[in-house]
PALUMSE-124140 format. One record per residue (C-alpha): x, y negated, z negated. Coordinates in steps of 0.02 Angstrom, whole numbers, padded with zeros to 5 digits, always signed. Each point is the difference from the previous one (the first is absolute). Example, Ala and Ser with C-alpha at 12.3 -4.5 7.8 and 13.67 -1.06 7.14 Angstrom:
+00615+00225-00390+00069-00172+00033
! end
This chain:
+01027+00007+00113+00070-00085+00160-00106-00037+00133+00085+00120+00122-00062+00149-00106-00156-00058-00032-00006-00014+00208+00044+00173+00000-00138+00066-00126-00136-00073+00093+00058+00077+00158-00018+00161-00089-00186-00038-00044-00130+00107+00091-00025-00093+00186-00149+00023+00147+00015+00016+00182-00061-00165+00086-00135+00139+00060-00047+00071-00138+00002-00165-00067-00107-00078+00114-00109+00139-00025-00032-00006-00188-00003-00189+00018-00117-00006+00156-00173-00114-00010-00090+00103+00105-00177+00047-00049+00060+00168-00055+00103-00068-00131-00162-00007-00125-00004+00209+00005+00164-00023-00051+00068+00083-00193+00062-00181-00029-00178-00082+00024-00075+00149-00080+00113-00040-00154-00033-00189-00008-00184+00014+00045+00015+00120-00181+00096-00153-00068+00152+00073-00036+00100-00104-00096+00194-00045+00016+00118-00110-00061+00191-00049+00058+00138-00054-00110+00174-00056+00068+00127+00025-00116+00175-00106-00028+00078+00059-00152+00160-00100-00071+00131+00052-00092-00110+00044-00169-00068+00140+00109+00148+00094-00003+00142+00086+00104-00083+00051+00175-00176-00098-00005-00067+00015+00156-00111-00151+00076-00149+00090+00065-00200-00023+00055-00099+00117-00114-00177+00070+00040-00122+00031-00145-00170+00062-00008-00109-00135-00096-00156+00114-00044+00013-00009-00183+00116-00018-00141+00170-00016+00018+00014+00017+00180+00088+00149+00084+00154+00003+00109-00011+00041+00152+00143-00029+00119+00171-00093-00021+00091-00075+00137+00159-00077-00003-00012-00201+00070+00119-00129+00004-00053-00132-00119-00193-00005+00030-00029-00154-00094-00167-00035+00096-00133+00134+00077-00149-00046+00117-00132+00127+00071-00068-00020+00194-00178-00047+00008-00051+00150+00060+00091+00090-00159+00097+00120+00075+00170-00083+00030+00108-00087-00165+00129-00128+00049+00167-00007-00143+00099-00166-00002+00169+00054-00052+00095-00124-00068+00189+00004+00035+00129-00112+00074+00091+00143+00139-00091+00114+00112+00093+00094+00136+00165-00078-00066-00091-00187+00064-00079-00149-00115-00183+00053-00017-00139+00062-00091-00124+00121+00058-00170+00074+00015-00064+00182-00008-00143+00088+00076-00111+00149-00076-00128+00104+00067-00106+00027-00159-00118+00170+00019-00173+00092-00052+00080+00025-00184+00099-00167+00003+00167+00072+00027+00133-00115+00107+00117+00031+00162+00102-00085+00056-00005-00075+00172+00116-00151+00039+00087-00131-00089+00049-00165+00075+00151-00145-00048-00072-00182-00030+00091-00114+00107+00200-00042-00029+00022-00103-00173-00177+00041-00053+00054+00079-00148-00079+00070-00162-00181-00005+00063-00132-00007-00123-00171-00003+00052-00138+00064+00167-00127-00051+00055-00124+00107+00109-00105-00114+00132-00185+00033+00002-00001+00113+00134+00142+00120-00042+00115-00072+00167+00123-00123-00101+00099-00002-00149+00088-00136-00061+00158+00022-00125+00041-00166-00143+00193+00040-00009+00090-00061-00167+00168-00003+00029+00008-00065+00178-00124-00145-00002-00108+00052+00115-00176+00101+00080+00002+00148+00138-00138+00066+00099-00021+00156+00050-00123+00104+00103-00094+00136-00039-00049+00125+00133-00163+00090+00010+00082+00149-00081+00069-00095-00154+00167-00001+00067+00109-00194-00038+00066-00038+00162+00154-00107-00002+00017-00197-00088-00104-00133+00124-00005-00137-00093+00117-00083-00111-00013-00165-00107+00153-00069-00086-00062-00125-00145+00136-00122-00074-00004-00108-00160+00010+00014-00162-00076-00044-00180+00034-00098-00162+00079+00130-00096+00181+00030+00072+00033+00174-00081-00189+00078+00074-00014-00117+00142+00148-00023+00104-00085+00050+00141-00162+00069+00078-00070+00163-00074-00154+00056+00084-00090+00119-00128-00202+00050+00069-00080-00035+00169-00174+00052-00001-00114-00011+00175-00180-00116-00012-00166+00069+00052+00053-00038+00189+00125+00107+00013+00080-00137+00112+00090-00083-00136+00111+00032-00190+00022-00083-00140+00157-00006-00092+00105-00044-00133+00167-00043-00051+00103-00001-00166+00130-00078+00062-00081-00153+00086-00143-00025-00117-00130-00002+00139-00149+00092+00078+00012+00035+00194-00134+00035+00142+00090+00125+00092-00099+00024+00195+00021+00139+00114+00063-00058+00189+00048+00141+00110+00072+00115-00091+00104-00138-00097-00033-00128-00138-00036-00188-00015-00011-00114-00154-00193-00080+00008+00022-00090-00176+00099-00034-00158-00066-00012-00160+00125-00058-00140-00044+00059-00192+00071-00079-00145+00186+00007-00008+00092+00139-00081-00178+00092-00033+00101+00154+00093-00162+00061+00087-00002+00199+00011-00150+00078+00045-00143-00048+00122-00187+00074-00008-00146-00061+00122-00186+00032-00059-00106+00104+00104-00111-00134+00079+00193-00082+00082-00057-00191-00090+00105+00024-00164+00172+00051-00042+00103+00022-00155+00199-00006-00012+00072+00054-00146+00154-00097-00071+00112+00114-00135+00129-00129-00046-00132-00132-00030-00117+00137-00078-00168-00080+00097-00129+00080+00133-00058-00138+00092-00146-00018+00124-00018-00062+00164-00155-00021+00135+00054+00055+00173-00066-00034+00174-00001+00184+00094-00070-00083+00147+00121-00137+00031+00126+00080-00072+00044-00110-00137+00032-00013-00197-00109-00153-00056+00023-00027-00205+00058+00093-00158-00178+00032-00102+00102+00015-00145+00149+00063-00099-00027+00116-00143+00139+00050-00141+00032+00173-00036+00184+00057-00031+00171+00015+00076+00031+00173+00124-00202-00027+00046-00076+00133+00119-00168-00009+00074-00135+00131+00062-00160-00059+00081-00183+00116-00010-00054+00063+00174-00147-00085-00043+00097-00186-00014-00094-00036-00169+00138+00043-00112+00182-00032+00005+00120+00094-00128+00172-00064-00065+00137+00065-00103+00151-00084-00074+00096+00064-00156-00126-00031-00142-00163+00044+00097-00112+00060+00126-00140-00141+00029-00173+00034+00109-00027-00179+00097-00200-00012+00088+00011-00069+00167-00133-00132+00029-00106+00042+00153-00005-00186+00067+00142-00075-00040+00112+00142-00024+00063-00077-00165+00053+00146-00156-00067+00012-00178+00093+00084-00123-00108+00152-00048+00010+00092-00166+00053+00116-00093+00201+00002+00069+00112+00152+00000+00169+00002-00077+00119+00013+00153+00111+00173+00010+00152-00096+00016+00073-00067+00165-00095+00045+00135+00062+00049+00158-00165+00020+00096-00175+00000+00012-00150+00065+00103-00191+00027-00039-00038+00184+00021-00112+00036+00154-00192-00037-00027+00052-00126-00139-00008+00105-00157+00191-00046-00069+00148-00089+00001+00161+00091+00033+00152-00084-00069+00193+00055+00015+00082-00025-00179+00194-00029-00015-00042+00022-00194-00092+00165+00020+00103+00073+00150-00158+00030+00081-00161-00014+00081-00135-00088-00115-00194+00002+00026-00123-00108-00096-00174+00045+00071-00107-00165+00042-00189-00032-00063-00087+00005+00186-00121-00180-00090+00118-00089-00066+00158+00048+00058+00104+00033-00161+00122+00126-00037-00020+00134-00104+00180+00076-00108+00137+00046+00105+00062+00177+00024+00149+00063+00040-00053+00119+00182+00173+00043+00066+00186-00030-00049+00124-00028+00117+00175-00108-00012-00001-00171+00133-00152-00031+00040-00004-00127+00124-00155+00016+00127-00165+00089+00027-00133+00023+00118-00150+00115-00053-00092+00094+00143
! end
């Protein structure tokens, strides 16, 4: 489906009034006698899948963010909405707004990616509310990153090299691109790494600064916040050709691990959130090529999955160091995605193999997975965010 269509489904998806947005979005003290606190303070539980079916799908596959109800087993559709290419999904802080990175090359017949907004309500159910194009070039965005405190979000763009900023307004609404930061360079491996290819950007525990990293470039960057716009604060080079994809920072802001899929290795390094600074890699661990990484809200264990397995690493509390645990899990096939279900008790995976969502549930002691089942099938899977 062309891009232009896909523009024209999502203006047919249900919209809000900036009022009535505004409203239902509001943080005054009245909000808690709200149905939507009511519902959460009940622990309603929902998950969000964005959907990018190829070719296999069929004639007519629509890409699209789908709502399910995860209260038992398999989980139960609730709402489809049509979305361009929602290869990445990130909920608010305060839970009631979801941000879709869609990644395509044209928007609005120009050379950019963009974002959506979503007002999500009492029963979990989206609207949407505005969408907004990544700067010119910054195509085929991948990844967002939500600061602390709900006002910033910053966008790792694939295809044009580069990170965006972009503000957040009290309501939830992305205001217009403020910052941009074109990276150049390029890695060892001339047919992956001709040039820079920003893939995560994840804030620290000051809210002030990001770290991210880049396939292309074979590096780690701290990414600070200056007005609106961005400046570089360090670079960190990795080994060459490792073709670094993913970035996760522990809870406590002092470790982080970066996941390399081309070199198959999760590697460990201790970071400064104070000054601002990387200081060492811990370590380097093997696990397989295509690796993907989840970390426990709690920061003592830290799940990966490559093509042959799903391993259980302990985090060490001093030194942040992992420890393979036992027993591991067969993996489901490539995996897309994964996120820890809220209050800890399993890992969700997306399986390529499966064509669907996957959950193993986790052993609250010591961490390891129980069998996987098979909760929801859907063609595409790409990105989730669970609520």
């Amino acid at each position: 489906m062309s891009d232009a269509r896909r523009e024209k489904q999502v203006t047919k998806n249900a919209q809000l009034s900036r009022r009535a947005f505004v409203r239902m979005m509001g943080f005054a003290p009245v909000a808690a006698r709200t149905g939507w606190a009511r519902a959460m303070t009940r622990g309603a539980r929902i998950a969000f899948l964005g959907t990018m079916p190829g070719a296999h799908a069929g004639l007519g596959a629509q890409h699209e963010i789908r709502v399910y109800g995860v209260a038992g087993e398999p989980w139960k559709l609730r709402q489809v909405v049509a979305s361009a290419a929602p290869v990445w999904l990130t909920l608010h802080p305060h839970r009631r707004c979801l941000y879709a990175v869609n990644e395509i090359s044209r928007h609005a017949g120009l050379p950019a990616g963009t974002v959506e907004a979503y007002a999500v309500d009492a029963d979990g159910k989206l609207a949407f509310v505005n969408r907004r194009a990544l700067s010119l070039s910054a195509t085929a965005p991948r990844h967002l990153s939500l600061s602390p405190d709900g006002r910033s979000a910053m966008v790792a763009i694939d295809g044009g090299g580069a990170y965006n900023i972009l503000p957040i307004g009290e309501d939830g609404r992305l205001g217009r691109v403020t910052g941009i930061l074109k990276e150049t360079g390029c890695g060892d491996c001339a047919e992956h790494q001709e040039g820079a290819h920003p893939q995560m950007a994840v804030f620290d525990t000051t809210g002030r600064r990001a770290l991210a990293v880049d396939q292309g470039t074979d590096r780690l960057t701290v990414l600070e916040l200056q007005d609106g716009g961005l400046a570089v604060r360090q670079r960190y080079a990795l080994d060459a050709g490792s073709g670094p994809r993913q970035i996760i920072l522990h809870p406590e802001g002092r470790w982080l691990y970066v996941a390399s899929g081309r070199e198959g290795t999760v590697s460990g390094y201790a970071y400064d959130p104070v000054g601002g600074r990387i200081l060492a890699r811990a370590e380097r661990v093997e696990t397989g090529p295509g690796v993907s990484m989840a970390l426990h809200p709690c920061g003592d264990f830290l799940y990966t999955a490559d093509e042959r397995r799903v391993r259980c690493w302990k985090v060490d509390a001093a030194s942040g160091r992992l420890a393979a645990a036992r027993p591991q899990c067969e993996s489901p096939g490539e995996i897309r995605a994964m996120v820890i279900e809220n209050g800890g008790s399993a890992l969700i995976a997306l399986s390529d193999a499966m064509q669907g969502v996957v959950r193993m549930p986790i052993d609250p002691l010591s961490g390891r997975l129980g069998p996987p089942v098979l909760v929801a099938s859907a063609p595409g899977l790409r990105s989730i965010a669970i609520l």
